[in-house]
FIKOLZA-1660 file (N, C-alpha, C; in steps of 0.1 Angstrom, whole numbers, plus 5000, padded with zeros to 4 digits):
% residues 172
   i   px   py   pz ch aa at
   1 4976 5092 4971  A  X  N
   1 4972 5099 4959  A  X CA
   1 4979 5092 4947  A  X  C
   2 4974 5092 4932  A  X  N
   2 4978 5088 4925  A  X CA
   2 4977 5094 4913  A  X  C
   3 4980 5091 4906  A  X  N
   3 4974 5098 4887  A  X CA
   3 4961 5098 4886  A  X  C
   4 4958 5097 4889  A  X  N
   4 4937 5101 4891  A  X CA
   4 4939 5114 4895  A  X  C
   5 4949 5119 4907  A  X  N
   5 4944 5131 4915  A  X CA
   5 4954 5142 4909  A  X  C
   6 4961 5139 4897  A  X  N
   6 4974 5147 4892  A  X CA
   6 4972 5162 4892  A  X  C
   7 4961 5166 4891  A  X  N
   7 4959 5178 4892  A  X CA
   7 4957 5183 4905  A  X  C
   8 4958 5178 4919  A  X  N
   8 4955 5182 4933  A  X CA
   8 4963 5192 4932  A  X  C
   9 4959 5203 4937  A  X  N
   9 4968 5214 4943  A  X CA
   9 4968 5211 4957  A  X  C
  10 4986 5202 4957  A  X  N
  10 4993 5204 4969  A  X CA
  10 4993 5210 4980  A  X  C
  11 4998 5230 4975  A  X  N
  11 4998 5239 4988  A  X CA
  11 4986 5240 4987  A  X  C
  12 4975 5239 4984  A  X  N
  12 4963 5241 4991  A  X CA
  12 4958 5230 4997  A  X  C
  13 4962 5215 4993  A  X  N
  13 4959 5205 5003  A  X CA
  13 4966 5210 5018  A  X  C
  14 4976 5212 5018  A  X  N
  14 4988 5214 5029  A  X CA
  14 4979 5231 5034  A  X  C
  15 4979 5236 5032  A  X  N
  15 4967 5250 5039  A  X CA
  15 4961 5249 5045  A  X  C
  16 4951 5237 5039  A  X  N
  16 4934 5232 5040  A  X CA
  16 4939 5218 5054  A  X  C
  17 4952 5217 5058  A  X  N
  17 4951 5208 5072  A  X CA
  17 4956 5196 5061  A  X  C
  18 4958 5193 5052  A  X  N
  18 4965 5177 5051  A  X CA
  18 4979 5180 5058  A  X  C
  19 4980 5170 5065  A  X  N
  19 4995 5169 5077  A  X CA
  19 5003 5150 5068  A  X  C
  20 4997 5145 5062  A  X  N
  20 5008 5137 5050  A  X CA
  20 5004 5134 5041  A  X  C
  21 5008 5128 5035  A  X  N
  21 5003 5119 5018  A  X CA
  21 5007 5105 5016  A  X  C
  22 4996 5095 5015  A  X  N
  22 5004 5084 5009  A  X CA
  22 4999 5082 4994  A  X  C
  23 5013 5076 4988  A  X  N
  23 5012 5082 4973  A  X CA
  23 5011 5069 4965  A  X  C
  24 5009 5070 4957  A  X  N
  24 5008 5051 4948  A  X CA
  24 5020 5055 4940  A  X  C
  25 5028 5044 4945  A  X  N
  25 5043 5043 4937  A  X CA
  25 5036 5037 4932  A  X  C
  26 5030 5025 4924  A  X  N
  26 5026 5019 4910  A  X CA
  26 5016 5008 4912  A  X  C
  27 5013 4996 4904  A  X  N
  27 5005 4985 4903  A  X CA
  27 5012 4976 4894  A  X  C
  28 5004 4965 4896  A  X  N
  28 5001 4952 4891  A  X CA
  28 4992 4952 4880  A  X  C
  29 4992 4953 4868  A  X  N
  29 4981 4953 4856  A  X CA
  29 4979 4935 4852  A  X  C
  30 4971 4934 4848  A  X  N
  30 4965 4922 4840  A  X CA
  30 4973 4913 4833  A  X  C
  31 4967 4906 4824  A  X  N
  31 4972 4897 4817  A  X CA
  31 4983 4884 4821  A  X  C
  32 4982 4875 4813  A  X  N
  32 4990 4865 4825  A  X CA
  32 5005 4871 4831  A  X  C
  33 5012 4881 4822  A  X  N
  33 5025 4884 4831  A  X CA
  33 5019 4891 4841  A  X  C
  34 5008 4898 4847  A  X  N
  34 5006 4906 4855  A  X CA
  34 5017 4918 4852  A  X  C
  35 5020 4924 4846  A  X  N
  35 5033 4933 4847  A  X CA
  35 5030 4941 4857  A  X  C
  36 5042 4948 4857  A  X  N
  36 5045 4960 4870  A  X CA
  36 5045 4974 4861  A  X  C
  37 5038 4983 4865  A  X  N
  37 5042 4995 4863  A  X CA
  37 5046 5008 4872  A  X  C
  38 5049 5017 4871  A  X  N
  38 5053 5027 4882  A  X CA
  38 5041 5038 4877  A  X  C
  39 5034 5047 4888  A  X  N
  39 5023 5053 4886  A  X CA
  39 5031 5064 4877  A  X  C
  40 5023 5072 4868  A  X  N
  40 5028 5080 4861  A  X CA
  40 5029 5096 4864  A  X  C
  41 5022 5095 4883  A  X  N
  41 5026 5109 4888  A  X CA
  41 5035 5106 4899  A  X  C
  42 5038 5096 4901  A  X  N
  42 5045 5090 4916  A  X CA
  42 5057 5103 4917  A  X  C
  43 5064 5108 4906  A  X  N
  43 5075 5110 4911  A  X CA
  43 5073 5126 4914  A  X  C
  44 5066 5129 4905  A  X  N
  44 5058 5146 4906  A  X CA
  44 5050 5145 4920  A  X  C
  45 5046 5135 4925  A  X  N
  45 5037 5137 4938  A  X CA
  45 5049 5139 4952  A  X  C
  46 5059 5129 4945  A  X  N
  46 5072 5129 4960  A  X CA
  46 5073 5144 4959  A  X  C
  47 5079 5150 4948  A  X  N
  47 5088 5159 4945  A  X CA
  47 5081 5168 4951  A  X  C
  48 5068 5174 4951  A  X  N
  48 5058 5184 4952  A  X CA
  48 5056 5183 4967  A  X  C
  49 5059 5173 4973  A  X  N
  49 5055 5165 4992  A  X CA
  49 5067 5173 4996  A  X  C
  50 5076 5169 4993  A  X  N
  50 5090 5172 4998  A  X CA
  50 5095 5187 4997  A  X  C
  51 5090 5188 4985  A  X  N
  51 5091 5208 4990  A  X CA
  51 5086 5212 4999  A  X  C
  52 5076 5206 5000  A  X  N
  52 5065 5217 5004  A  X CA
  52 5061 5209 5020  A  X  C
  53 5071 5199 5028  A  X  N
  53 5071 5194 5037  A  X CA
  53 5061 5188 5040  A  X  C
  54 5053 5180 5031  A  X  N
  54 5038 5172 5030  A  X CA
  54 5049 5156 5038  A  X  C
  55 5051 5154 5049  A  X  N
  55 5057 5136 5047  A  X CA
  55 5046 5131 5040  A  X  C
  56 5058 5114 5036  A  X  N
  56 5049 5108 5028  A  X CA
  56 5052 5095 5032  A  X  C
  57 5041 5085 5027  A  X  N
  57 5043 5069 5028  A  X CA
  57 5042 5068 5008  A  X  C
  58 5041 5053 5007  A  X  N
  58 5037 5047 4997  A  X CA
  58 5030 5036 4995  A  X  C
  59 5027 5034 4985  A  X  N
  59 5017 5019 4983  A  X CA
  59 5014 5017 4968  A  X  C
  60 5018 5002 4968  A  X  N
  60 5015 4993 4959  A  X CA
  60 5005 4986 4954  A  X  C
  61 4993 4988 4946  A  X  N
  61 4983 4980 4942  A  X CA
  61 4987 4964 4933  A  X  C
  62 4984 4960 4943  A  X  N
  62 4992 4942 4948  A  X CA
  62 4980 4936 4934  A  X  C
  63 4980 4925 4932  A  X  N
  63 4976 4915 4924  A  X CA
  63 4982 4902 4924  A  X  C
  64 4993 4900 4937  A  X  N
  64 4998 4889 4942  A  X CA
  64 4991 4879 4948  A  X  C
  65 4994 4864 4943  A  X  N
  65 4984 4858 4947  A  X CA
  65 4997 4844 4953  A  X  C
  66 5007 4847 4955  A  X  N
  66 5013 4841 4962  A  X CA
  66 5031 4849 4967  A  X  C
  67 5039 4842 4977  A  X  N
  67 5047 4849 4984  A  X CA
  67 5056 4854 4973  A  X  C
  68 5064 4844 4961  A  X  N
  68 5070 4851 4948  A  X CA
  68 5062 4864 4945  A  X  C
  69 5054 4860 4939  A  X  N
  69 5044 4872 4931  A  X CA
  69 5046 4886 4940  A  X  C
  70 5045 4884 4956  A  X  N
  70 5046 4896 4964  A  X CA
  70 5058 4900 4962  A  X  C
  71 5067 4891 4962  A  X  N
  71 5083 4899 4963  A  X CA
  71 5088 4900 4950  A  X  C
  72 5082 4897 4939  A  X  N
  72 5083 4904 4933  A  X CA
  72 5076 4920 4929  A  X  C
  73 5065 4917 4929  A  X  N
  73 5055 4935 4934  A  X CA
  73 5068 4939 4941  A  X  C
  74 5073 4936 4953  A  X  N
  74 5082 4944 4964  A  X CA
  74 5092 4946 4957  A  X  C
  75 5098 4937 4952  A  X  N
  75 5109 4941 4942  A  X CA
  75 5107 4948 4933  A  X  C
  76 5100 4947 4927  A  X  N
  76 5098 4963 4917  A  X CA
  76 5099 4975 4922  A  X  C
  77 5088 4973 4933  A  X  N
  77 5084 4987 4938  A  X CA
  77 5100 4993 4942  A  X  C
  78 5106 4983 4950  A  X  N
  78 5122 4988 4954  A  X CA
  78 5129 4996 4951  A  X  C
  79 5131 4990 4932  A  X  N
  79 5140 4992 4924  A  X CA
  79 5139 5004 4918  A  X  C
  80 5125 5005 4912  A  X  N
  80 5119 5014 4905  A  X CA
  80 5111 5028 4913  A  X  C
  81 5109 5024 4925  A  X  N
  81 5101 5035 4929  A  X CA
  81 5110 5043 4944  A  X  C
  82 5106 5030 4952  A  X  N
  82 5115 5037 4970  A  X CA
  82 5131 5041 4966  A  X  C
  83 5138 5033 4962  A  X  N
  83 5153 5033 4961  A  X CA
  83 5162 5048 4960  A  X  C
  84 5162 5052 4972  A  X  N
  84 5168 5061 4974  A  X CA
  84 5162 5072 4975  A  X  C
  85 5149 5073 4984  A  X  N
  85 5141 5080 4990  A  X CA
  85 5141 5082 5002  A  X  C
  86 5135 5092 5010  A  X  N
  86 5129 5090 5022  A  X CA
  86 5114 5094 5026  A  X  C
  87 5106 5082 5035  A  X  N
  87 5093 5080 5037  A  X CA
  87 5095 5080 5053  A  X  C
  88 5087 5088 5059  A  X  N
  88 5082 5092 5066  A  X CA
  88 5070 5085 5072  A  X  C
  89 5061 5079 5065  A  X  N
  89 5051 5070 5065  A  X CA
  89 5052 5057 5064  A  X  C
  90 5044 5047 5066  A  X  N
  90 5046 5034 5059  A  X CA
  90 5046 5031 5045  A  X  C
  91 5054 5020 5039  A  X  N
  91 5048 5013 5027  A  X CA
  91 5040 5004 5025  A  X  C
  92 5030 5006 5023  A  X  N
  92 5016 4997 5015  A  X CA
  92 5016 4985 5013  A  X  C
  93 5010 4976 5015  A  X  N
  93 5008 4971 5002  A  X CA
  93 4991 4970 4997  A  X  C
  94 4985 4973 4992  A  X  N
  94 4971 4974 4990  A  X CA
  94 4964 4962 4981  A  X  C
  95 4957 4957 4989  A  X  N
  95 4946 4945 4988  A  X CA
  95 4936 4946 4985  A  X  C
  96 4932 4945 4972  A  X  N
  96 4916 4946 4972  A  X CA
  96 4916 4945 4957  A  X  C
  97 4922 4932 4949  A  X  N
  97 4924 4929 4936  A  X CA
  97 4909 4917 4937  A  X  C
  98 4896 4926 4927  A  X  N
  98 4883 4917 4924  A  X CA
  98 4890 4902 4912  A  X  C
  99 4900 4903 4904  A  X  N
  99 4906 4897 4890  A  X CA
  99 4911 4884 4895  A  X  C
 100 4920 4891 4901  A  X  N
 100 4931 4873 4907  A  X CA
 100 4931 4875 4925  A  X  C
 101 4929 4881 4932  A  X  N
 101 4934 4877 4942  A  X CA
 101 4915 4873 4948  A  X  C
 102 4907 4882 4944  A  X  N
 102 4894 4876 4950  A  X CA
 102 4892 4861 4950  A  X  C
 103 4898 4856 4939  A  X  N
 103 4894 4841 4934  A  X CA
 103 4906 4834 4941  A  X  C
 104 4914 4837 4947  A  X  N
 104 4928 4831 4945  A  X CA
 104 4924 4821 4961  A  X  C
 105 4918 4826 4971  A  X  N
 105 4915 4819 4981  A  X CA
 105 4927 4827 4990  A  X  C
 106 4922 4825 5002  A  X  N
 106 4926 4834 5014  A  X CA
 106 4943 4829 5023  A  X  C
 107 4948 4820 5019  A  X  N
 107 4959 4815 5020  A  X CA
 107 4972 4820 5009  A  X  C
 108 4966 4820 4997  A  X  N
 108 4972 4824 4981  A  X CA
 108 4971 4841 4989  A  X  C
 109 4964 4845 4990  A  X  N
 109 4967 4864 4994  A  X CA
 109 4972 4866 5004  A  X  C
 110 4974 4860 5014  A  X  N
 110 4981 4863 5028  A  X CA
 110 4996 4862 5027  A  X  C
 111 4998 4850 5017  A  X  N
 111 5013 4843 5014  A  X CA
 111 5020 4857 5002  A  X  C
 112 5011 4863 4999  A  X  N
 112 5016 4876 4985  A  X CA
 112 5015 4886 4994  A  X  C
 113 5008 4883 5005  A  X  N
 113 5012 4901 5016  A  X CA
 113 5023 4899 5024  A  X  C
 114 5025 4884 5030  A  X  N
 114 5043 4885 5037  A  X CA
 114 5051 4882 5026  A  X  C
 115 5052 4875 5016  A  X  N
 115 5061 4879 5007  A  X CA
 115 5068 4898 5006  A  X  C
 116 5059 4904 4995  A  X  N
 116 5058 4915 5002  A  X CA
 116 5065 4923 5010  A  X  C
 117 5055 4921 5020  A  X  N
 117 5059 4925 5035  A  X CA
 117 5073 4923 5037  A  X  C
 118 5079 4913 5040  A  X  N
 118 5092 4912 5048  A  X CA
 118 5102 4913 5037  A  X  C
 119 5100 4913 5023  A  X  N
 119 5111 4921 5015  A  X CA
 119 5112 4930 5019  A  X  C
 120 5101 4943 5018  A  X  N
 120 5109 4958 5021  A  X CA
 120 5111 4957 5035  A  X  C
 121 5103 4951 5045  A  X  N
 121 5112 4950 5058  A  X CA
 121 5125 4951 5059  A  X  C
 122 5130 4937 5049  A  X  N
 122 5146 4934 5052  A  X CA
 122 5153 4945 5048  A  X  C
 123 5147 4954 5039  A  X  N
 123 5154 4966 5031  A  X CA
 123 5152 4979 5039  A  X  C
 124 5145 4973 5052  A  X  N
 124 5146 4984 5063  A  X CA
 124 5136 4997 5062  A  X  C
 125 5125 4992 5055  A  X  N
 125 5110 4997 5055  A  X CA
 125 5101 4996 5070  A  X  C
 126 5097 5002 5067  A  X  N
 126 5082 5000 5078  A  X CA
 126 5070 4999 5070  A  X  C
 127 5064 4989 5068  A  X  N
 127 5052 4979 5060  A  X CA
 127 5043 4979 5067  A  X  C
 128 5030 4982 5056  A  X  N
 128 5016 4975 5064  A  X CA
 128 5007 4975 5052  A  X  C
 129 4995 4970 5052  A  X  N
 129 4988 4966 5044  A  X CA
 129 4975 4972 5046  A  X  C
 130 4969 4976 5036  A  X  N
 130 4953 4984 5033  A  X CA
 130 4946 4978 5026  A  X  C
 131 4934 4977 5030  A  X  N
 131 4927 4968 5029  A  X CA
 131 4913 4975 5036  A  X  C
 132 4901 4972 5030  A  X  N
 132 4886 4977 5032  A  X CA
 132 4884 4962 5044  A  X  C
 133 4879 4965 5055  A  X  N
 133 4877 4959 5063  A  X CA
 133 4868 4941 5059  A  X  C
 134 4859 4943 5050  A  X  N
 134 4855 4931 5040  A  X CA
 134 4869 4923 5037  A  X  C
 135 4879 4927 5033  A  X  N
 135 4891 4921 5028  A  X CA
 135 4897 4915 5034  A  X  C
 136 4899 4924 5049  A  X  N
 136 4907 4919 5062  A  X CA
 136 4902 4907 5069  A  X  C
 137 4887 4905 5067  A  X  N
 137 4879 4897 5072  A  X CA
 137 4880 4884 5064  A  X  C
 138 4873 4886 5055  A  X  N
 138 4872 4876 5043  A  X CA
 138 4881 4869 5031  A  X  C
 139 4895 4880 5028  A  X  N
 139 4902 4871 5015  A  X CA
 139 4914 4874 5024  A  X  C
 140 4917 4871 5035  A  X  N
 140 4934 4869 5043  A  X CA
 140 4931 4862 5056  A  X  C
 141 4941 4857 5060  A  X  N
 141 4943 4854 5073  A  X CA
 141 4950 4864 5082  A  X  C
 142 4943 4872 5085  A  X  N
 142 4954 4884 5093  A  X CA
 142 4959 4880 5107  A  X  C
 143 4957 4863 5110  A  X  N
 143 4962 4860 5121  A  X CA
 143 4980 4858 5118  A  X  C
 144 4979 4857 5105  A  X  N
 144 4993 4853 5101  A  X CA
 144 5001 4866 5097  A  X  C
 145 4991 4877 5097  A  X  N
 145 5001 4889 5097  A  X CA
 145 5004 4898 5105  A  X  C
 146 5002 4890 5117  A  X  N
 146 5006 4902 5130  A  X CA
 146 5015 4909 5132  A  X  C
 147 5021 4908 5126  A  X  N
 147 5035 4918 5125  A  X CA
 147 5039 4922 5113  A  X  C
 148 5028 4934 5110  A  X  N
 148 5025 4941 5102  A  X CA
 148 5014 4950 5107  A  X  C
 149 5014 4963 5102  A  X  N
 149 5002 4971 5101  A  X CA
 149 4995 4970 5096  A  X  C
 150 4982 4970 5102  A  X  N
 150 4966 4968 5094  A  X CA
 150 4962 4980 5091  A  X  C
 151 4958 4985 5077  A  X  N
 151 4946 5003 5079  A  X CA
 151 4938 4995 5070  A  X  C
 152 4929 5006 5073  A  X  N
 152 4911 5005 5063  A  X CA
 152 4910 5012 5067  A  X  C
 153 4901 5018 5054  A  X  N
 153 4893 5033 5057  A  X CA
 153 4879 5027 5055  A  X  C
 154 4871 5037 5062  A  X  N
 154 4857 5035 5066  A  X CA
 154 4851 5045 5054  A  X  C
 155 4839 5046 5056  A  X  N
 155 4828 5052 5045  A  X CA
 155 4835 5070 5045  A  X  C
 156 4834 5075 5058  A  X  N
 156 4840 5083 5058  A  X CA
 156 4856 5088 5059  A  X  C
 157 4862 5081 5049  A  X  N
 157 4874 5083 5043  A  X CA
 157 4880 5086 5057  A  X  C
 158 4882 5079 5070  A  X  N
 158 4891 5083 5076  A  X CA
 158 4898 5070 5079  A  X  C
 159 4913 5066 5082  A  X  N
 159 4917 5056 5082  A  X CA
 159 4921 5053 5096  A  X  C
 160 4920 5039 5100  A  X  N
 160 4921 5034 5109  A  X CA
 160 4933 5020 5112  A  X  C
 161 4938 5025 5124  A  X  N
 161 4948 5014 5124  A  X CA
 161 4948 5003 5134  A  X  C
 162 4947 4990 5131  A  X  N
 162 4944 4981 5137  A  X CA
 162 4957 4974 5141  A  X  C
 163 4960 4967 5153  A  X  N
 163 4971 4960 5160  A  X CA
 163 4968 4946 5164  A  X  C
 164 4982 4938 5158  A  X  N
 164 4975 4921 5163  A  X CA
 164 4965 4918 5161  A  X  C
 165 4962 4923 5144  A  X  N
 165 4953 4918 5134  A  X CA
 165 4934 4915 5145  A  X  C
 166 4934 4929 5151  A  X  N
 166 4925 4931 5161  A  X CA
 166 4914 4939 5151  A  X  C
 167 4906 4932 5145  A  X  N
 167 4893 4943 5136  A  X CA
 167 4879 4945 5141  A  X  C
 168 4880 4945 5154  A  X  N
 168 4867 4952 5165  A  X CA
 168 4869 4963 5162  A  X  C
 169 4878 4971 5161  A  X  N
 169 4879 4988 5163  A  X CA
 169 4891 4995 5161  A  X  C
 170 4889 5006 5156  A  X  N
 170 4905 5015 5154  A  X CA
 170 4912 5016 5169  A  X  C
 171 4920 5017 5170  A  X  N
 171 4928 5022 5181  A  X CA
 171 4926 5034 5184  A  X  C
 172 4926 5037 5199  A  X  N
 172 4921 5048 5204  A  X CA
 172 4928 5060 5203  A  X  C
% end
């Protein structure tokens, strides 16, 4: 969830059967610095999870189009968002930039998801990457990110987790 859904009521998500939340610590905006921002409900969404025993993951809306560009995304997110939390879920990184990474070619986006990736690893994260199954196929090499978690959600908004970059089918 993110600043789009600011207004969700929580305990009634958590009533109504939601069992976690993954929340958008922030993005990547435009322009050549690409800057970094932190979502502007990120910290109201932990706060509200954590009362109310919602676990949570996170995720990054990436615009990395190579391994710097990811660790820096990762480094931000670090500094400004995880650093001195606790997640219960994975951290993100979310792939599906139409601007720079569609055009960037499928080498340039894989090299910004292990960047990325093995920053918050080394910081003792559990990482994986989301992605609409088009993306997983077409703008990455997910042979090269086996060691990482694949999700994509399907039409019916339920998500699926793929292993050893395997995109026949969710796991049973």
């Amino acid at each position: 969830i993110s600043e789009f859904q600011s207004k969700m009521n929580l305990d009634k998500a958590k009533l109504e059967g939601v069992k976690f939340a993954i929340l958008r610590a922030g993005y990547t905006g435009y322009g050549k610095a690409k800057g970094k921002a932190k979502d502007s409900a990120f910290e109201n969404h932990y706060s509200k999870c954590k009362q109310i025993n919602i676990p949570v993951g996170a995720y990054w809306f990436s615009r990395a189009t190579s391994k710097e560009e990811g660790i820096t995304e990762a480094e931000y997110m670090y500094n400004n968002c995880l650093k001195g939390k606790q997640f219960e879920y994975p951290i993100y990184i979310d792939v599906e930039d139409s601007v720079y990474q569609a055009k960037a070619g499928k080498q340039a986006v894989t090299n910004g998801i292990i960047g990325f990736c093995e920053y918050l690893e080394n910081k003792g994260y559990y990482v994986g990457i989301y992605a609409n199954t088009n993306w997983f196929k077409n703008y990455m090499y997910t042979n090269q990110l086996k060691d990482f978690v694949l999700y994509s959600q399907n039409q019916k908004l339920e998500m699926h987790l793929y292993t050893n970059a395997n995109l026949t089918g969710p796991l049973q």
